[in-house]
C-alpha positions as CSV (number, residue, x, y, z in Angstrom):
1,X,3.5,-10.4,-29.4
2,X,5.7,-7.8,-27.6
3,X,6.7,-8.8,-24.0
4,X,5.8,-6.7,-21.3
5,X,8.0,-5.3,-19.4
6,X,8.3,-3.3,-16.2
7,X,11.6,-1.8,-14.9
8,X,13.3,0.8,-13.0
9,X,14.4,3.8,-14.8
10,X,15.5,7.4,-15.2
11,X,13.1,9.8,-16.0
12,X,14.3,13.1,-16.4
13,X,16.6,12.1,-13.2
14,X,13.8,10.8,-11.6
15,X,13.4,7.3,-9.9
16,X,10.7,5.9,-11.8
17,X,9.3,2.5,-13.0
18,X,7.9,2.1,-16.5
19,X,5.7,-0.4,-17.9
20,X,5.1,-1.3,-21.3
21,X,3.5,-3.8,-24.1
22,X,5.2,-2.5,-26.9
23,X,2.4,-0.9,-28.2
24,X,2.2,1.8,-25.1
25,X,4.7,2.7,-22.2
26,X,3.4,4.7,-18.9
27,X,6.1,6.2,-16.9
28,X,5.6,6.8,-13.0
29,X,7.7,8.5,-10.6
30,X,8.5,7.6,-7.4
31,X,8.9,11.1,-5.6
32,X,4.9,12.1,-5.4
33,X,3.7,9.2,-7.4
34,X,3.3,11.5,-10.7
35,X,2.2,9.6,-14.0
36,X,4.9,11.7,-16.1
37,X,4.8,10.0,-19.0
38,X,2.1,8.5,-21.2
39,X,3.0,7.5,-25.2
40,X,2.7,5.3,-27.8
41,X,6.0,2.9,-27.9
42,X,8.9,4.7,-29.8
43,X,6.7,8.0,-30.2
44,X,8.5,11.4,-29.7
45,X,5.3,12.9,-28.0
46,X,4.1,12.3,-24.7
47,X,0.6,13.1,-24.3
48,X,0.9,14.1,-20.7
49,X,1.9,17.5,-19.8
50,X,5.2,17.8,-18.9
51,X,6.8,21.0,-16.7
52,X,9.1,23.4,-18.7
53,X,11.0,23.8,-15.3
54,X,13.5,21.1,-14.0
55,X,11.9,19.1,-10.9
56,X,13.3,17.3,-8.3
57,X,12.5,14.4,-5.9
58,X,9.4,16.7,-3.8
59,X,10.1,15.1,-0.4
60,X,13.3,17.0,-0.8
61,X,12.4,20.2,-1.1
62,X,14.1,23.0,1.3
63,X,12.5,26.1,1.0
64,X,15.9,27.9,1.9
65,X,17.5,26.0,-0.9
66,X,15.0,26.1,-3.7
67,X,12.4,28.6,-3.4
68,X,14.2,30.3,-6.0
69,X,13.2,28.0,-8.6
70,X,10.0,26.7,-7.1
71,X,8.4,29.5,-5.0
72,X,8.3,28.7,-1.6
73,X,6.0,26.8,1.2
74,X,3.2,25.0,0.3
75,X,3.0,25.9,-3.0
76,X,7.3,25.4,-4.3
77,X,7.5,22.1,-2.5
78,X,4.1,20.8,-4.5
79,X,6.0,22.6,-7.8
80,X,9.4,21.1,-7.3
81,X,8.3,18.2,-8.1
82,X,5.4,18.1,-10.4
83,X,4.8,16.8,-13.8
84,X,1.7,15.4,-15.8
85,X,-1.0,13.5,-13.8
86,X,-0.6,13.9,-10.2
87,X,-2.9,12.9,-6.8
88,X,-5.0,15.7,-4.0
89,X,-5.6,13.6,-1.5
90,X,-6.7,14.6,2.1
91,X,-7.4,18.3,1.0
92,X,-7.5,19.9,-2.8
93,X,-6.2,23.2,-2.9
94,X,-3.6,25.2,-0.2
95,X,-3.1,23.8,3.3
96,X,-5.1,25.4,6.1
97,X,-3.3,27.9,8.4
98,X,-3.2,24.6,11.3
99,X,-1.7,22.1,8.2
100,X,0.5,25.2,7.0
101,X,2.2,24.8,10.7
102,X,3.4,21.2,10.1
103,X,4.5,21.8,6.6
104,X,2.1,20.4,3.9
105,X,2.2,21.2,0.8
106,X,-0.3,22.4,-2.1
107,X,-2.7,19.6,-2.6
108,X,-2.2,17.1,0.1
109,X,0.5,15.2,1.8
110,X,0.9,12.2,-1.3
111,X,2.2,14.1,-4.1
112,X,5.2,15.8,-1.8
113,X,6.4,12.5,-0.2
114,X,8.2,9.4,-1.7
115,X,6.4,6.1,-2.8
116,X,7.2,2.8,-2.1
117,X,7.3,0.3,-4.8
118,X,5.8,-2.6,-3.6
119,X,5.7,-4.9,-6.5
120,X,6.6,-4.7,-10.1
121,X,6.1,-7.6,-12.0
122,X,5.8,-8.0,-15.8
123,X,5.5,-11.5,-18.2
124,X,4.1,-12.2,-22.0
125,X,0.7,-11.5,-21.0
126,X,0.7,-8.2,-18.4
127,X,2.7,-5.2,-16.5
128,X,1.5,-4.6,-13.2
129,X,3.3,-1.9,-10.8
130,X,2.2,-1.4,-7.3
131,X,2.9,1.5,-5.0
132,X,1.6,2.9,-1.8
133,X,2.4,5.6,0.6
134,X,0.9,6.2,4.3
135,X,-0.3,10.0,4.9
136,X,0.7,10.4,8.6
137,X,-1.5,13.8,9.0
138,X,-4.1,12.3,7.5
139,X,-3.6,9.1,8.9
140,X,-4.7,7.6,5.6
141,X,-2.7,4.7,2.9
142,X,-3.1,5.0,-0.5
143,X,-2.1,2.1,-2.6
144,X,-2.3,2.5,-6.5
145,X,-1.9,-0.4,-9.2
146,X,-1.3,0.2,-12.9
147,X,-1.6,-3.0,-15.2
148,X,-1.1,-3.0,-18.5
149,X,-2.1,-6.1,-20.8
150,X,-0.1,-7.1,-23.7
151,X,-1.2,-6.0,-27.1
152,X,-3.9,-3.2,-25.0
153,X,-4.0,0.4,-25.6
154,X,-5.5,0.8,-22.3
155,X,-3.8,1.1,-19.2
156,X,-5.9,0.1,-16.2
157,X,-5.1,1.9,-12.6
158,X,-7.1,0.6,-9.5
159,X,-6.5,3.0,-6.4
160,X,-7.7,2.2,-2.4
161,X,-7.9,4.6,0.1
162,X,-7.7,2.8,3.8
163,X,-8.7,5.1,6.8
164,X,-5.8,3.8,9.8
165,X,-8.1,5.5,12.4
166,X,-11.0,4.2,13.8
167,X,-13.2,7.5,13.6
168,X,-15.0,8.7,9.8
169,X,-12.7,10.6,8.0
170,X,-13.7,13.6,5.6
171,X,-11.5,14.3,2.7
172,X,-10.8,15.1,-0.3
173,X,-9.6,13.2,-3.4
174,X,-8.8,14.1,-6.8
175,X,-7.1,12.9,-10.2
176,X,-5.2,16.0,-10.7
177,X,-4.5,14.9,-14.6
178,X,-3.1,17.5,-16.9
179,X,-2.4,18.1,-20.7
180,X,-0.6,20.2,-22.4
181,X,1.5,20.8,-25.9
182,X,2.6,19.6,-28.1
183,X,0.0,17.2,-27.6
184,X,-3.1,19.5,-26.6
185,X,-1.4,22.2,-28.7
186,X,-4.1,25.5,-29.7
187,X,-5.5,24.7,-33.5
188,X,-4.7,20.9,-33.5
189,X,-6.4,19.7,-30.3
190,X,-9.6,19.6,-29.0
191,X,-10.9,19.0,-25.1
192,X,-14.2,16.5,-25.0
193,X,-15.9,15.9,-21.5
194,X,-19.4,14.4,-20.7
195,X,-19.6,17.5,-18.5
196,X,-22.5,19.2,-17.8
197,X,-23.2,22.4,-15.3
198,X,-20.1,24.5,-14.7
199,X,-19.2,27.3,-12.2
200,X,-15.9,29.5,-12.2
201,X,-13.7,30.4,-9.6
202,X,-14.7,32.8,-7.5
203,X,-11.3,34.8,-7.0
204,X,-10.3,35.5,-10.4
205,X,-7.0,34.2,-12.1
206,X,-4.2,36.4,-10.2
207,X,-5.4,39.2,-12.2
208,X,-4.9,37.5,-15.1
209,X,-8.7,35.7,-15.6
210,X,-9.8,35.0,-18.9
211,X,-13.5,33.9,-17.2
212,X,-16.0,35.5,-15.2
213,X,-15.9,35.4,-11.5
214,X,-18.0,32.8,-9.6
215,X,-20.4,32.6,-13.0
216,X,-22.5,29.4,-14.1
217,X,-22.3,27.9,-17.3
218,X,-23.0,24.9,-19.0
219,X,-20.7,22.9,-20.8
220,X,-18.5,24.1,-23.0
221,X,-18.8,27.6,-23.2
222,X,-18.1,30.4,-20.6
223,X,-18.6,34.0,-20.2
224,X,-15.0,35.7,-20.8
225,X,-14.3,38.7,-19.1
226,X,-15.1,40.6,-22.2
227,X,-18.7,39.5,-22.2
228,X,-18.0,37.3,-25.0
229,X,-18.7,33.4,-24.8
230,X,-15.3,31.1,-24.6
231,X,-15.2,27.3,-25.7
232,X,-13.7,25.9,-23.1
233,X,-12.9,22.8,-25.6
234,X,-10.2,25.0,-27.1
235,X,-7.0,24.9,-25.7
236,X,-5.0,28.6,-25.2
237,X,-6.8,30.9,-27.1
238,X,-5.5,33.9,-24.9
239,X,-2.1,34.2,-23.9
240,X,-1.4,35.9,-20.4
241,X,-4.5,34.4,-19.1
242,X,-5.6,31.5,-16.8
243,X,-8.7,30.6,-15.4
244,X,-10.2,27.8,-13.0
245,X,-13.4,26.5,-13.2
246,X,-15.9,23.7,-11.7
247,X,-17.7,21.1,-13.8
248,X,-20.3,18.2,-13.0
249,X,-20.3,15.3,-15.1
250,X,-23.5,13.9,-16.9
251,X,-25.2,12.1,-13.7
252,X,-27.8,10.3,-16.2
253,X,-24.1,8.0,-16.7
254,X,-22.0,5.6,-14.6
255,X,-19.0,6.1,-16.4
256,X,-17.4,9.6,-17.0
257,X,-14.9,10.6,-19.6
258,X,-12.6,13.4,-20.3
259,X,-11.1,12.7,-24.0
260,X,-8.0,15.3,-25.9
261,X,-8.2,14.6,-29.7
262,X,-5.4,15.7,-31.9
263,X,-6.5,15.8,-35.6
264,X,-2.8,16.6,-36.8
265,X,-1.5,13.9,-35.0
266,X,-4.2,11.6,-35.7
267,X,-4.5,10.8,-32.0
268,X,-6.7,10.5,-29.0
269,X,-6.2,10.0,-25.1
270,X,-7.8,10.3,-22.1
271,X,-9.5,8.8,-18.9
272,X,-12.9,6.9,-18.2
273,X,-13.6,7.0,-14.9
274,X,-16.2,6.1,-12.3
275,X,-18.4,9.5,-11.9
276,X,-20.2,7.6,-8.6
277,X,-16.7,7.9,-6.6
278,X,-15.8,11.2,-8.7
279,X,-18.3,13.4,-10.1
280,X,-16.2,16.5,-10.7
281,X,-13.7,17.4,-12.6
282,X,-11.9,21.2,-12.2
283,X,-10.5,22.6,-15.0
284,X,-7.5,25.0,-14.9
285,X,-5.5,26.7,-17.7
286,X,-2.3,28.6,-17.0
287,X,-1.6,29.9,-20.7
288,X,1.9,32.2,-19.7
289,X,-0.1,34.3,-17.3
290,X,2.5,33.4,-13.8
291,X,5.4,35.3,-14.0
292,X,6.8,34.5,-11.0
293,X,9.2,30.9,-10.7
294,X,8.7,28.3,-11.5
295,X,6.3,29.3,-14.5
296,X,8.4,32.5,-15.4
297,X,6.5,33.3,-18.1
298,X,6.2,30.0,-20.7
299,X,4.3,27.8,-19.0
300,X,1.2,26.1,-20.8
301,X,-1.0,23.4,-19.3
302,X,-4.7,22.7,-19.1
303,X,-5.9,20.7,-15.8
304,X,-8.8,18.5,-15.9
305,X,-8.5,17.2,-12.8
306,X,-11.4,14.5,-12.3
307,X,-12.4,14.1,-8.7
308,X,-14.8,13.8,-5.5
309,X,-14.2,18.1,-5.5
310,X,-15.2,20.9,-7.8
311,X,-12.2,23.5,-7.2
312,X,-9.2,23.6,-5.1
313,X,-10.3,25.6,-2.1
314,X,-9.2,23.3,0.4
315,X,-10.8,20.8,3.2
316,X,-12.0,23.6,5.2
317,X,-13.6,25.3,2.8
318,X,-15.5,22.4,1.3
319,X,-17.0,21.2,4.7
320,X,-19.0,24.7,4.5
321,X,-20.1,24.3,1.2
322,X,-20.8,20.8,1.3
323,X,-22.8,20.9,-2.2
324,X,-23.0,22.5,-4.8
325,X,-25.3,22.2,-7.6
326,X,-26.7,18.9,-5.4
327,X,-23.9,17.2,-5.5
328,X,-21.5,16.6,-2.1
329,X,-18.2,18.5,-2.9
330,X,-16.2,16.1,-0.6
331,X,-15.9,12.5,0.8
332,X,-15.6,10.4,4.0
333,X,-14.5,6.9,5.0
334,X,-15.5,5.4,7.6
335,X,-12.7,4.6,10.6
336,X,-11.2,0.9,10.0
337,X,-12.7,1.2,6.2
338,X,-11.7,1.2,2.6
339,X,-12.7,2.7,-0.8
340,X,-11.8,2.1,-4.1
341,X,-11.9,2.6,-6.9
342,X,-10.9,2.3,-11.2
343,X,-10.0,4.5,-13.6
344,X,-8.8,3.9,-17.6
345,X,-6.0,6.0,-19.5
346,X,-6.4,5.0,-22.9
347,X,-4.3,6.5,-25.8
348,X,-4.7,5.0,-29.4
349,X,-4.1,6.7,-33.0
350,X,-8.2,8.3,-34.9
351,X,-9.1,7.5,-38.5
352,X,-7.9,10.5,-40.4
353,X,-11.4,12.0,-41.2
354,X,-12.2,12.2,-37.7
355,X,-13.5,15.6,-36.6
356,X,-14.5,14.9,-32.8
357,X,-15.2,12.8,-30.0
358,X,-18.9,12.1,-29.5
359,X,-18.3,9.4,-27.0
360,X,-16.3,7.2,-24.3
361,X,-17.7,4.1,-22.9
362,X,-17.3,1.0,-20.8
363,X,-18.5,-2.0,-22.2
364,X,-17.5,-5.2,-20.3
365,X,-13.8,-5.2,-21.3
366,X,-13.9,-2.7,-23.8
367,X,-14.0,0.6,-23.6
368,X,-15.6,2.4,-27.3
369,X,-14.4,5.4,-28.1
370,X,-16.8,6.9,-31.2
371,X,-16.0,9.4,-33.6
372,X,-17.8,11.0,-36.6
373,X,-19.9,9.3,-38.0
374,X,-20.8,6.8,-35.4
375,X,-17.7,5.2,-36.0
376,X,-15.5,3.5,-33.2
377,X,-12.5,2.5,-32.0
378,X,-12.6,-0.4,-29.0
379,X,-10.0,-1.0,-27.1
380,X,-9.5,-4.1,-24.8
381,X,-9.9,-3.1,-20.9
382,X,-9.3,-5.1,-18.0
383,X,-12.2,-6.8,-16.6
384,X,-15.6,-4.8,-15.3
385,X,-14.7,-2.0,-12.9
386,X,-15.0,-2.3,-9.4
């Protein structure tokens, strides 16, 4: 058995801490909280999307000095420091016109501001890293734990919200996750989600939409702009094109999944998550459509950003919607209070013949992925959830 370990590193000259059990190594970063990285122990590939463009620490982002690279305002300081799996909190989307004035960034206040590293503590059995990081705005604390068991394939992140105010809070919160190649790479990969009812964005792509405007769908094809249905499973079939879009997970379920299979790589990873706290999960694809920095161009990602919010139109936005499709589109706390919640990322190499991804589940503490033919792979979780 492999000791686990969890220690301060470089990442791309990034503060970060990784943990690993010598089976799988998780990489987060300090500057926004990012998970960046996500692999098997000594594999080239990391399964997380990671930016073309060089980042930096977010919470030091000058628009004078780097709008240049990153764009500027809300948008560059959320891009200057972004990288695979990221967290919306407070709003999810662009900053209203009032949070524009004291300077937040796309997507909330966490992923622009440094973390603190509370604990990080590793032995032969586990990895655990704790960090947390107050939103002063939102007068909110978020504190995430990853723990990783030796010998698991699994790593297991528990995440609490605590409202510092004594009145309700309405907000927003979202898993902005993201994959991207060579991992989820166009002929090799394959997106599986126990999604249900979709709607696309109502304001196109930039005029670069490969979808419909503000059309319903059901899982997993949509109507293209051509008239002609897309599978959404499938990665980058258009290049020059993005799209966003809105999709409910299966409310017969507790547990949600979102699941990329690689059949060249003989791989699968993913999330299981708790649908009760996040029934949503907004997909995006940006497949070389942005010209403009930092994309210039190259840039290929697909979002599937699991959450309590179907599309990223902001706080203001969602408190007059307030549904759609009978489902609340955002979420409160009340003042003095807590939430929490659990989430899997799992990663683990597929029997060669497998074709698909029929299923992810949490069984006690295992979560079963199946493939073709009913056949499964179980992988040793941490505990029930929350």
């Amino acid at each position: 058995m492999s000791r686990c370990v969890a220690d301060a590193v470089q990442w791309k000259k990034r503060r970060a801490y990784r943990l690993s059990n010598g089976r799988i190594e998780v990489t987060a970063l300090l500057g926004g909280g990012h998970i960046a990285d996500f692999r098997l122990c000594g594999a080239p590939m990391n399964v997380l999307w990671e930016c073309p463009w060089p980042t930096i620490e977010p919470q030091n982002f000058s628009s004078r000095e780097h709008a240049a690279l990153y764009g500027d305002g809300a948008a560059g300081r959320f891009l200057s420091g972004y990288t695979g799996h990221a967290l919306a909190l407070g709003y999810f989307g662009m900053p209203s016109p009032a949070e524009t004035t004291q300077g937040l960034a796309l997507h909330g206040e966490a992923a622009s501001m440094e973390w603190n590293v509370v604990s990080a503590v590793a032995d032969e059995d586990s990895a655990t890293l704790v960090m947390d990081v107050a939103l002063p705005v939102y007068r909110l604390h978020f504190r995430r734990e990853i723990f990783l068991s030796a010998d698991a394939f699994t790593v297991c992140i528990t995440e609490i919200v605590t409202n510092l105010s004594r009145a309700e809070i309405e907000f927003q919160w979202v898993e902005h996750a993201a994959f991207g190649e060579p991992f989820f790479a166009s002929g090799d990969a394959t997106l599986f989600i126990s999604g249900t009812r979709g709607l696309t964005w109502p304001a196109g792509y930039e005029g670069h939409e490969i979808l419909c405007n503000d059309a319903e769908f059901r899982w997993l094809y949509a109507q293209s702009t051509d008239g002609k249905p897309i599978d959404l499973s499938q990665p980058f079939v258009r290049d020059g094109t993005g799209f966003v879009a809105a999709l409910l997970t299966d409310a017969d379920r507790e547990d949600a999944f979102v699941a990329v299979h690689n059949r060249r790589h003989e791989l699968v990873a993913g999330y299981s998550f708790d649908r009760r706290i996040f029934p949503w999960i907004a997909l995006w694809e940006e497949n070389r459509a942005r010209k403009s920095a930092p994309w210039n161009g190259r840039t290929r990602v697909r979002g599937v950003e699991f959450g309590t919010s179907p599309m990223p139109l902001g706080l203001d936005r969602a408190r007059k919607m307030r549904s759609l499709f009978d489902t609340p589109v955002l979420t409160s706390i009340p003042g003095d209070s807590r939430m929490q919640t659990q989430y899997d990322l799992f990663l683990h190499p597929t029997p060669p013949q497998w074709t698909q991804i029929k299923d992810v589940r949490r069984f006690g503490d295992s979560l079963v992925v199946r493939g073709d033919g009913n056949e499964e792979i179980r992988l040793k979780c941490r505990n029930q959830r929350c």
